[in-house]
N, C-alpha and C positions, 0 to 999 in steps of 0.2 A: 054335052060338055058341062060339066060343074057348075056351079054358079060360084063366082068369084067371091069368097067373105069379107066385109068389109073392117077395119081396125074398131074393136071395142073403142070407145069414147069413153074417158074417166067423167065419173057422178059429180067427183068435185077437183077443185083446184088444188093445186100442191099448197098454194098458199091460203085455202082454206084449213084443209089440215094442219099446216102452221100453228094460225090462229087460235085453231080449237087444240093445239098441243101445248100452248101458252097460256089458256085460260086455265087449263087442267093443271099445269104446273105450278099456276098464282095460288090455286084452292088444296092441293095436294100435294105439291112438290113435285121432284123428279122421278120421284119412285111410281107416281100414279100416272106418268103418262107411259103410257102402254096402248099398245095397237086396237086390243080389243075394246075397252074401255071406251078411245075414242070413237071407233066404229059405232058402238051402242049412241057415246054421244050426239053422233053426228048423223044417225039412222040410216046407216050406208053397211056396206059390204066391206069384209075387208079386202076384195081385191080392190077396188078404191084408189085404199094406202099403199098398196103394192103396185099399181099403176106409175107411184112416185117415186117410193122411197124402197130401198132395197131391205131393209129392217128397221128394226128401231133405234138404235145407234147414227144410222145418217139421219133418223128425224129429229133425235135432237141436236144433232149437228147443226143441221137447217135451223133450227126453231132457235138455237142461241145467234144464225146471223139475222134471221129475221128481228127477232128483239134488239139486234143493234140497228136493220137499219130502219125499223120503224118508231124505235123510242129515242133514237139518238140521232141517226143521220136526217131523218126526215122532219124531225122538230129544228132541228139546225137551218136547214132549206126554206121551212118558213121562215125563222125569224128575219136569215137573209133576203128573203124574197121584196120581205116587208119596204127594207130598206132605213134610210131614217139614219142620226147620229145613233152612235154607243148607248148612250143612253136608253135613246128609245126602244133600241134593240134589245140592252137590257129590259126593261120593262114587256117590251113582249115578250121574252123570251120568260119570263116569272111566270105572266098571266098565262101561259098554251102550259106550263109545267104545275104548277096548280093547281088550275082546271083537269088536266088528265086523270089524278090520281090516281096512280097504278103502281101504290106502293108495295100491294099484296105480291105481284109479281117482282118486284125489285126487290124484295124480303126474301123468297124463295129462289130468287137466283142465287141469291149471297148463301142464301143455305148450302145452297147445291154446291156453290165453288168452295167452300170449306171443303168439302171431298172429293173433288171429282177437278182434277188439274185442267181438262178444257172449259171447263168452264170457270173456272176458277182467270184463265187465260182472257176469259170473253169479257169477263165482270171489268177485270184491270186495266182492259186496253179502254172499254168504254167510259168507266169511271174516268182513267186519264183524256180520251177527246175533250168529255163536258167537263173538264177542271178545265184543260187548257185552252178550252173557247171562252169558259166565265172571263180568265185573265187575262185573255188578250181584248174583249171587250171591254174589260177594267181598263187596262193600260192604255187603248184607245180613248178611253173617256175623259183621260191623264193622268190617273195614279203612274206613281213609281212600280215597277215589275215585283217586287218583292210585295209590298202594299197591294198589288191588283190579285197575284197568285193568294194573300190571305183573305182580300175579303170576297172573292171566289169561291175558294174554302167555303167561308163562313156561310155563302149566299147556297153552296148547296145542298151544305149542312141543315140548313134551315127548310131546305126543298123537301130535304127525308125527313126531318124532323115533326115537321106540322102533320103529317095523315096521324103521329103516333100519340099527339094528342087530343085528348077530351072534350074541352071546356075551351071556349065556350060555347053550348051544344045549341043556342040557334044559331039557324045559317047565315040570318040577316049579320048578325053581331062576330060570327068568326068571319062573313066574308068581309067586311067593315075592318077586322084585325090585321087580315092580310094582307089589304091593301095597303095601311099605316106600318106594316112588317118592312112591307114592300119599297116602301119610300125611306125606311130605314136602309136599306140596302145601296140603294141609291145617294141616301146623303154626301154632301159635299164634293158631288161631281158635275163637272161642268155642263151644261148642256150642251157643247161641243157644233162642233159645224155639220150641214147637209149632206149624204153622200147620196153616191148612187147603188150600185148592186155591189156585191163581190163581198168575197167570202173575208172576215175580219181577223185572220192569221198573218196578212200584211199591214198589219194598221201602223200608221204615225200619228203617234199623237196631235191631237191639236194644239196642246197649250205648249209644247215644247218650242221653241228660240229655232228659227230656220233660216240658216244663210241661202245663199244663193245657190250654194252646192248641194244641203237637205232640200232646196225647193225642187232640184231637178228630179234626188232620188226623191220626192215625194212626187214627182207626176209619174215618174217611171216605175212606183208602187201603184197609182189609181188610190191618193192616201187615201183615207178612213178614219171617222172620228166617233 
C-alpha cells in the first residue's frame, strides 16, 4: 500500500509576506511589489506565495488590510489599552506615532491611491478612522466638536509633517522639539478625569454642565474623559 503524503507545510506565513510586500512598497511602490522579487527577498520559493495568495492582486489586497490593521487599528488598541483621561491618551497616542515613523510607507500608499481606486478606498477610510479618533479624543478632553475636528486636523498634519523635515539634525535637540510640538498640541486642555478602558467614540466630555438626566446617559455611555 502507498505510503500516505503528508500536506506540504508553507516556509512562511501569510502575514510574513505581508510584511515583506509592505516594505517593498514603502522603498519602491506598488509597482515593485511583485511575487518574484519578494521570493528573492524573502529567500523562499515561490510556491511559498502560492501556499496563500492566489496571485498578486489578492496580495495586495491583503497588504492594504494589513497596513490598516496594523498602522491604524492596532496603534488605537494600545493607546486604549493604556487607559488614562483624553489627554493622556492623547499624549500616548503622539509618542507610539512618532516613535514609528513609517512615513516612507504612508507616502507610497498615497502614491498608489492617486491611481489605483482600492486603494485609493483604503487610504480614505483610514485617514478618516484616525481624524475621527483625534476628535473624539479632543472633544473628550472638552473642546467644542468643531474646534476638536480641527485641531485633530492640525495634530495629524503635524504627524506627517515632521519625517519631512530636516533640521534639526541631532536627535537629542529634534526629540527635545517634539516633545515642546507635542505639548503645543495639547495646550489648553483640560486634564480631565480618570477612566477606565473603552474605546473613546462614546466619550462625554467632562467639563460639560450634567443634570441628573446627562448623569444617567453618562453611566449608561461608561463616560470618558
Amino acid at each position: 500500500m502507498p505510503a500516505v503524503r503528508k500536506p506540504i507545510s508553507p516556509r512562511l506565513s501569510r502575514e510574513s509576506w505581508l510584511d515583506a510586500a509592505l516594505a517593498l512598497l514603502a522603498t519602491g511602490g506598488s509597482e515593485a511589489v511583485k511575487v518574484e522579487p519578494l521570493a528573492r527577498r524573502l529567500r523562499v520559493t515561490k510556491g511559498s506565495f502560492y501556499w496563500h495568495f492566489r496571485d498578486r492582486r489578492e496580495l495586495l489586497a491583503a497588504a492594504l488590510r494589513r497596513w490598516e490593521q496594523v498602522e491604524t487599528l492596532a496603534v488605537l488598541d494600545a493607546v486604549e489599552a493604556g487607559g488614562g483621561t483624553a489627554v493622556e491618551r492623547l499624549r500616548r497616542l503622539f509618542a507610539i506615532a512618532f516613535e514609528r515613523r513609517i512615513m516612507e510607507l504612508e507616502v507610497a500608499l498615497r502614491r498608489w491611491a492617486a491611481r489605483e481606486p482600492r486603494a485609493r478606498e483604503a487610504v480614505v477610510r483610514v485617514d478618516g478612522r484616525r481624524l475621527a479618533y483625534l476628535r473624539d479624543l479632543y472633544v473628550a478632553a472638552g473642546l467644542a466638536p468643531e474646534a476638536a475636528e480641527a485641531r485633530g486636523f492640525v495634530a495629524y498634519a503635524a504627524l506627517f509633517g515632521e519625517s519631512f523635515v530636516r533640521s534639526p539634525r541631532d536627535a537629542k535637540m529634534r526629540a527635545a522639539l517634539i516633545l515642546r510640538s507635542t505639548e503645543l498640541l495639547l495646550q489648553g486642555l483640560p486634564r480631565g478625569c480618570p477612566t477606565g478602558s473603552g474605546m473613546v467614540k462614546r466619550a462625554v466630555p467632562c467639563s460639560r454642565p450634567r443634570s441628573s438626566r446627562s448623569s444617567t446617559r453618562a453611566i449608561k455611555t461608561r463616560r470618558r474623559c
